[in-house]
The first five atom37 places (N, CA, C, CB, O) and aatype in JSON, in Angstrom:
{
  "aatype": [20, 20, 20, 20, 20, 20, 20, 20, 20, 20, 20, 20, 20, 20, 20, 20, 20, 20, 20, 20, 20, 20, 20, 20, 20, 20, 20, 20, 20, 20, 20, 20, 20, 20, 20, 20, 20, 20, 20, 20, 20, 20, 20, 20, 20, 20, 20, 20, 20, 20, 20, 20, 20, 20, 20, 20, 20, 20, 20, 20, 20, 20, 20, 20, 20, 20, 20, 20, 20, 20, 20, 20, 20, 20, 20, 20, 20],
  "atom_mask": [
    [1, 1, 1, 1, 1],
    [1, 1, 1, 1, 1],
    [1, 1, 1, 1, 1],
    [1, 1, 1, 1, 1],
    [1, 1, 1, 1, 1],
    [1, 1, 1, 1, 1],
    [1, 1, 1, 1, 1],
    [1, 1, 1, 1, 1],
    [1, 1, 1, 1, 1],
    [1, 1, 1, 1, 1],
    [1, 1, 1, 1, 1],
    [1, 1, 1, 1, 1],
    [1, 1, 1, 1, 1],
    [1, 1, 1, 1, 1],
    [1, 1, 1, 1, 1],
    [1, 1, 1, 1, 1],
    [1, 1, 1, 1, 1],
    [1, 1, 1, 1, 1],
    [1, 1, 1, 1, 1],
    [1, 1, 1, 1, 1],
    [1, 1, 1, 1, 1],
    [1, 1, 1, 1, 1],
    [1, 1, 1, 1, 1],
    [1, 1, 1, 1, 1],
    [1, 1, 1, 1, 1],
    [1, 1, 1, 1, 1],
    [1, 1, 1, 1, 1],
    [1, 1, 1, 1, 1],
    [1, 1, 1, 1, 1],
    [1, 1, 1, 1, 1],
    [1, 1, 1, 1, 1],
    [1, 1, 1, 1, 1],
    [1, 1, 1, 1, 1],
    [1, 1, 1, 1, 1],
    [1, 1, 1, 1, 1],
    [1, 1, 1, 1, 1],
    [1, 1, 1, 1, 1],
    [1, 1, 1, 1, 1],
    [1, 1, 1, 1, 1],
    [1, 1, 1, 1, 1],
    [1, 1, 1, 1, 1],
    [1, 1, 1, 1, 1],
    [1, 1, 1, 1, 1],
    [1, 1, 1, 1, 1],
    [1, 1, 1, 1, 1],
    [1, 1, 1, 1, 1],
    [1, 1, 1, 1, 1],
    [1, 1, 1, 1, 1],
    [1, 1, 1, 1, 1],
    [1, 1, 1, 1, 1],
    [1, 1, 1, 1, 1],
    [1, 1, 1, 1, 1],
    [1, 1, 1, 1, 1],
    [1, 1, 1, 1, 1],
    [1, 1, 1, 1, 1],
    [1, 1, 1, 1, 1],
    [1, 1, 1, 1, 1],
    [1, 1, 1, 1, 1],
    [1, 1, 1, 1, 1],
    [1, 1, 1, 1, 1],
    [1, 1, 1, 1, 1],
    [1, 1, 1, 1, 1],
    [1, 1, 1, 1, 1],
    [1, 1, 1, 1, 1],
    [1, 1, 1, 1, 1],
    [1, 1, 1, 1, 1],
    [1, 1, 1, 1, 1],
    [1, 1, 1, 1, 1],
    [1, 1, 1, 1, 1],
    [1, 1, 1, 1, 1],
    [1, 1, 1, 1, 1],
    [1, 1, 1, 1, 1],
    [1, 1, 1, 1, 1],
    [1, 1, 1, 1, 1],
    [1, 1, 1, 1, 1],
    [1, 1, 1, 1, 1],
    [1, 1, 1, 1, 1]
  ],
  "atom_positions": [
    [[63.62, 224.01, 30.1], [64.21, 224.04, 28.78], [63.4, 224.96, 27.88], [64.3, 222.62, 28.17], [62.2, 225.02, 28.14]],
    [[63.89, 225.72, 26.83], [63.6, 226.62, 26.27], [63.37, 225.85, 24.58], [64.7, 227.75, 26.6], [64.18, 225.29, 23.85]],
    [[62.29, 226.07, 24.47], [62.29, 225.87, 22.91], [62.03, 226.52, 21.77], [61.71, 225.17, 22.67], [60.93, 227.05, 21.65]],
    [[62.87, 226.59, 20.86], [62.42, 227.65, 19.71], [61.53, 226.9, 18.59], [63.85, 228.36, 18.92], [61.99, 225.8, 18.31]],
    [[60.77, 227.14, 18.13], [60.59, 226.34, 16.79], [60.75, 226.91, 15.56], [59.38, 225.83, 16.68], [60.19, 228.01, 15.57]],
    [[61.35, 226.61, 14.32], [61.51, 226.69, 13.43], [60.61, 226.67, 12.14], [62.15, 226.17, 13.58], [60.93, 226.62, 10.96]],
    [[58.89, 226.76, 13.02], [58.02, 226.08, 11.42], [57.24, 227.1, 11.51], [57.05, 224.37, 11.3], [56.02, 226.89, 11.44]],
    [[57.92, 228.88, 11.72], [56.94, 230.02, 11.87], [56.67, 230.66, 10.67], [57.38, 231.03, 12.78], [55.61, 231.29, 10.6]],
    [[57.5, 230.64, 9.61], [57.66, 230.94, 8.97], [57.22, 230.34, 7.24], [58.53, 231.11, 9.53], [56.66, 229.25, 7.12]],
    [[57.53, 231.11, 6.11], [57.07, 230.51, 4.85], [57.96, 229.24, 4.32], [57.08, 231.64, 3.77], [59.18, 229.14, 4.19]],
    [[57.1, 228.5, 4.12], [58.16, 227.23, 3.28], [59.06, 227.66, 2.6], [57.57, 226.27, 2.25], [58.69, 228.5, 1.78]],
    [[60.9, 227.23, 2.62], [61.79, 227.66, 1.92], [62.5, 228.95, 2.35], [61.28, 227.73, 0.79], [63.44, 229.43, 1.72]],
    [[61.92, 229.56, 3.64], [62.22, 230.93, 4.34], [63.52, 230.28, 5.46], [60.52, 231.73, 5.29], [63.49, 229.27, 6.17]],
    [[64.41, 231.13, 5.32], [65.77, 230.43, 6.17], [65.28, 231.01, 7.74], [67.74, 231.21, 5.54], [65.16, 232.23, 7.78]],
    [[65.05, 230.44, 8.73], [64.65, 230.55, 9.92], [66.05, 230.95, 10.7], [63.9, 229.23, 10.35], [66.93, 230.1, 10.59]],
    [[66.4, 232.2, 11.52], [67.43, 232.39, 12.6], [67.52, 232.16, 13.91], [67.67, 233.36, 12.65], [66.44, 232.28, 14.5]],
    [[68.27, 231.92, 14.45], [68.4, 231.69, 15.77], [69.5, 232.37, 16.44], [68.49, 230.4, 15.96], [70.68, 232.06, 16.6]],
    [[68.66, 233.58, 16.87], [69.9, 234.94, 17.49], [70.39, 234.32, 18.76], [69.11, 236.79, 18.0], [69.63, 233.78, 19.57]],
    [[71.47, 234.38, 18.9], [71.97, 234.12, 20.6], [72.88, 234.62, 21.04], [72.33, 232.93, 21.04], [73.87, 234.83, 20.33]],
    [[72.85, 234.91, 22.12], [73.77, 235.79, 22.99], [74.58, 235.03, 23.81], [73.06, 236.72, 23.86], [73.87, 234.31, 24.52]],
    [[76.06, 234.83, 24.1], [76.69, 234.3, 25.12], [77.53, 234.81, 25.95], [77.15, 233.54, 24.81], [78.46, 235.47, 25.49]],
    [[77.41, 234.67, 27.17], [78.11, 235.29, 28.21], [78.6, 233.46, 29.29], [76.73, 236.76, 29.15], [78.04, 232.37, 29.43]],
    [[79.77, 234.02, 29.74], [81.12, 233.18, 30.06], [81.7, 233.78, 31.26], [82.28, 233.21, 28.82], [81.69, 234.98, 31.56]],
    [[82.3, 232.61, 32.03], [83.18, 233.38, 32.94], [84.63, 233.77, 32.96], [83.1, 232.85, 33.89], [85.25, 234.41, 33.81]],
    [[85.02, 233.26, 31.88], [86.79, 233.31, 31.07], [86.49, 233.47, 29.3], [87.92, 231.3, 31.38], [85.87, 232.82, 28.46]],
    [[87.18, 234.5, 29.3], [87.39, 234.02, 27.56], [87.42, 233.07, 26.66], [88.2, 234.18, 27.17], [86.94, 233.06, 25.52]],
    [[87.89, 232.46, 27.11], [88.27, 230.91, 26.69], [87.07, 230.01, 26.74], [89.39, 230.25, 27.71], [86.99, 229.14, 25.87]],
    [[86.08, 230.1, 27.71], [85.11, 229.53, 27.44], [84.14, 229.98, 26.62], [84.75, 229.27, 28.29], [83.41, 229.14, 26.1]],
    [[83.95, 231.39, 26.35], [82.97, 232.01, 25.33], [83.39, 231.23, 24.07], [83.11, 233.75, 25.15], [82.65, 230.34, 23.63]],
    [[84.3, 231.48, 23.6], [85.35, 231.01, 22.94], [84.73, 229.72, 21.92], [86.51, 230.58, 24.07], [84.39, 229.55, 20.75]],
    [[84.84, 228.79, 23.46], [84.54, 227.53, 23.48], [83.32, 227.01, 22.76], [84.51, 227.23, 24.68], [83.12, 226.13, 21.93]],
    [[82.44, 228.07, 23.54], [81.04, 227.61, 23.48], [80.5, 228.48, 21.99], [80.11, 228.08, 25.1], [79.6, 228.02, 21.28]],
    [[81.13, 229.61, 21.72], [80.93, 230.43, 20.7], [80.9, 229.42, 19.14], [82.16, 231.6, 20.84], [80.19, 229.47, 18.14]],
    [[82.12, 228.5, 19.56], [82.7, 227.79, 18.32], [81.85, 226.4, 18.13], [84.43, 227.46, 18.54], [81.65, 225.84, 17.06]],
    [[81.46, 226.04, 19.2], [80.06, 224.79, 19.37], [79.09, 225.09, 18.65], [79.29, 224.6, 20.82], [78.75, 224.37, 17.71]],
    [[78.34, 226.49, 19.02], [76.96, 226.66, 18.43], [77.24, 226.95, 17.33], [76.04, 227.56, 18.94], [76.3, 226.7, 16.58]],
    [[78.24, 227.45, 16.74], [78.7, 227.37, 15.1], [78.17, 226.82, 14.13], [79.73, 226.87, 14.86], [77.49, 227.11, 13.15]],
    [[79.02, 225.18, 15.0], [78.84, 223.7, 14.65], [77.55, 223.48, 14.19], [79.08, 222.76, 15.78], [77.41, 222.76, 13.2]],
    [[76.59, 223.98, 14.72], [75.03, 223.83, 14.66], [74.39, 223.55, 13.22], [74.37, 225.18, 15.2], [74.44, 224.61, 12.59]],
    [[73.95, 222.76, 12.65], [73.47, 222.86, 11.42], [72.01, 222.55, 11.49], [74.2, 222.01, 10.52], [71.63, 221.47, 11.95]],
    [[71.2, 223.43, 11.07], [69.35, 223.13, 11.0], [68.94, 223.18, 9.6], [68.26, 224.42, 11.84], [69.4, 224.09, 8.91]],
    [[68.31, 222.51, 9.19], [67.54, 222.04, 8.3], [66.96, 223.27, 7.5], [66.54, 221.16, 8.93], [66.68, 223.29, 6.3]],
    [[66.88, 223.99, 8.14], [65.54, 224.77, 7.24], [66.38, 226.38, 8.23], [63.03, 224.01, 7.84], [65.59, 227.3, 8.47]],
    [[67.84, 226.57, 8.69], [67.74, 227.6, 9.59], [69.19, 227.89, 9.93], [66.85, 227.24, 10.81], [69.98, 227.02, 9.57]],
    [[69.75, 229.07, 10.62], [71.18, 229.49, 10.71], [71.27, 229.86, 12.42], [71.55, 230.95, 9.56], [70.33, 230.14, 13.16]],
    [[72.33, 229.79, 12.67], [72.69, 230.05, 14.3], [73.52, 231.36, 13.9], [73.76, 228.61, 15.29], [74.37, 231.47, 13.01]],
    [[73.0, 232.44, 14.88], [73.75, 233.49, 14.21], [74.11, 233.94, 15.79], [72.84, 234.69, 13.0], [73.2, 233.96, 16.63]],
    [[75.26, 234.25, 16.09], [75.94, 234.32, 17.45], [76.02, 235.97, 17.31], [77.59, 233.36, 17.64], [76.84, 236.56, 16.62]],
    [[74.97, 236.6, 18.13], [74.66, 238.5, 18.2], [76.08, 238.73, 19.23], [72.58, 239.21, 19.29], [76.98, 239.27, 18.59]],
    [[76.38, 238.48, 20.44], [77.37, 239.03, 21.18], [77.74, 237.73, 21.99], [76.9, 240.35, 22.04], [76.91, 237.01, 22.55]],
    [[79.44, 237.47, 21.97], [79.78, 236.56, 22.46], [81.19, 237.77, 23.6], [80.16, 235.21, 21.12], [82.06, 238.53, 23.19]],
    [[80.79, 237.39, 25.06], [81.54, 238.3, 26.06], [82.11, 237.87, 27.32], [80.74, 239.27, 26.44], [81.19, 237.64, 28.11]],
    [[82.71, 237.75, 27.59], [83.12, 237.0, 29.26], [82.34, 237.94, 29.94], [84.99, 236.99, 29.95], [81.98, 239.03, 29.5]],
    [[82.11, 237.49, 30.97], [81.34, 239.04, 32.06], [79.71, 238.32, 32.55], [80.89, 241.13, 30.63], [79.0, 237.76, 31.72]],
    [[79.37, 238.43, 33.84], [77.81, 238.38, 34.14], [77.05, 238.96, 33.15], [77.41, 239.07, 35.39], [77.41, 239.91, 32.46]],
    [[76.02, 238.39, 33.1], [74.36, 238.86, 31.74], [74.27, 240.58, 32.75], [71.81, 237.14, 32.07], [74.26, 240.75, 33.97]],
    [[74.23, 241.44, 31.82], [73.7, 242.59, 32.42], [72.69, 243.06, 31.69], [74.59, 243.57, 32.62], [72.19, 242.53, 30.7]],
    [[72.35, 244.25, 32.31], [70.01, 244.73, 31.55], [70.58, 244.5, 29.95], [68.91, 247.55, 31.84], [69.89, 243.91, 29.12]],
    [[72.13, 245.14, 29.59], [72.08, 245.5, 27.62], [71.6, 243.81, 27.38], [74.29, 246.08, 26.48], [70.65, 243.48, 26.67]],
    [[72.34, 243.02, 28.01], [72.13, 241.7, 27.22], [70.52, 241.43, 27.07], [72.9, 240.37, 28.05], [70.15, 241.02, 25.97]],
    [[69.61, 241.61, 28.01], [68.1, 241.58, 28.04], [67.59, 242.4, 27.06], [67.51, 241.99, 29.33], [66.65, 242.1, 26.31]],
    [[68.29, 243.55, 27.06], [67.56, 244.24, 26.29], [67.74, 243.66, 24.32], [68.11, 245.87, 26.74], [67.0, 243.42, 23.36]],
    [[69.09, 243.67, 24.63], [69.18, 242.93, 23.03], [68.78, 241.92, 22.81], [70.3, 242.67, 22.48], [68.65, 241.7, 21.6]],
    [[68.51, 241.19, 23.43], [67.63, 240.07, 23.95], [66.65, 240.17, 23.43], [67.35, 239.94, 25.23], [66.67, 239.62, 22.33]],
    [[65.57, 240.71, 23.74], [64.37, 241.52, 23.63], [64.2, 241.89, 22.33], [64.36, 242.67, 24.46], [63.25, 241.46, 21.67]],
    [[65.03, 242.65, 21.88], [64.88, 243.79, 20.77], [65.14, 242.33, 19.78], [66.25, 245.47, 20.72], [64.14, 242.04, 19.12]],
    [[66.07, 241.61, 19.64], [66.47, 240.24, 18.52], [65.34, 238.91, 18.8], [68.39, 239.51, 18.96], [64.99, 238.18, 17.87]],
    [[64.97, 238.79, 19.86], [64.15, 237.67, 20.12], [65.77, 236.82, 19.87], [62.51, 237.37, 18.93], [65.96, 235.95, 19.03]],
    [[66.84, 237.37, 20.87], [67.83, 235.97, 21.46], [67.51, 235.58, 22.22], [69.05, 235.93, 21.87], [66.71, 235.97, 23.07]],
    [[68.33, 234.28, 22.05], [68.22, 233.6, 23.64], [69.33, 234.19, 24.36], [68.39, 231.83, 23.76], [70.19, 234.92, 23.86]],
    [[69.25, 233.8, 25.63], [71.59, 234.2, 25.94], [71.74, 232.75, 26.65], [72.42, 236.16, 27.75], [70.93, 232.06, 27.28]],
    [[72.56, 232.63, 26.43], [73.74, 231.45, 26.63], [73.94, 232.1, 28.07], [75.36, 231.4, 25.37], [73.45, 233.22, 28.2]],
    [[74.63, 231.53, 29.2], [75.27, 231.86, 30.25], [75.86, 230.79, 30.59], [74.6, 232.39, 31.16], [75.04, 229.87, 30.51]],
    [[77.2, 230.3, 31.06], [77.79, 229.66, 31.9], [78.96, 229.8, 32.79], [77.9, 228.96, 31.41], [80.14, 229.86, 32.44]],
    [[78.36, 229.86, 34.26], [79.36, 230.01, 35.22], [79.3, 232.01, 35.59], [81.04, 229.27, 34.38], [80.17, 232.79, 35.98]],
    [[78.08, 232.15, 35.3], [78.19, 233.96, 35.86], [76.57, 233.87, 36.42], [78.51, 235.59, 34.16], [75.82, 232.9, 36.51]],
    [[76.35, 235.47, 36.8], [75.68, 235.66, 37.5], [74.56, 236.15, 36.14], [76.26, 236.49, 38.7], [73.42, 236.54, 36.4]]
  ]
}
């Protein structure tokens, strides 16, 4: 399990949480796109960088990388 923490920052500073999702149908990006939405943090925002049906390929790492996202994956390679 992957954990981010939220207490890096200055008191009162809105904390992000970049993420990337990749899916094996549309419909499930979709799905899962509209979940992490839902997300509400205290002190912080869920900000969804690229939501795509398709296996994780190097761009997703790399944006990855470059945002400090996580990526989401379910049901691909």
């Amino acid at each position: 399990m992957i954990e981010k923490t939220l207490d890096t920052k200055p008191e009162g500073a809105v904390n992000t949480i970049n993420i990337i999702v990749k899916a094996d149908v549309q419909g499930t990006v979709e799905a899962l796109k509209e979940s992490l939405e839902k997300i509400t943090l205290e002190n912080g925002v869920v900000k969804i960088l690229k939501a795509e049906a398709g296996n994780v390929n190097e761009s997703d790492f790399k944006t990855a990388g470059v945002s400090g996202a996580l990526i989401i994956a379910f049901n691909v390679k």
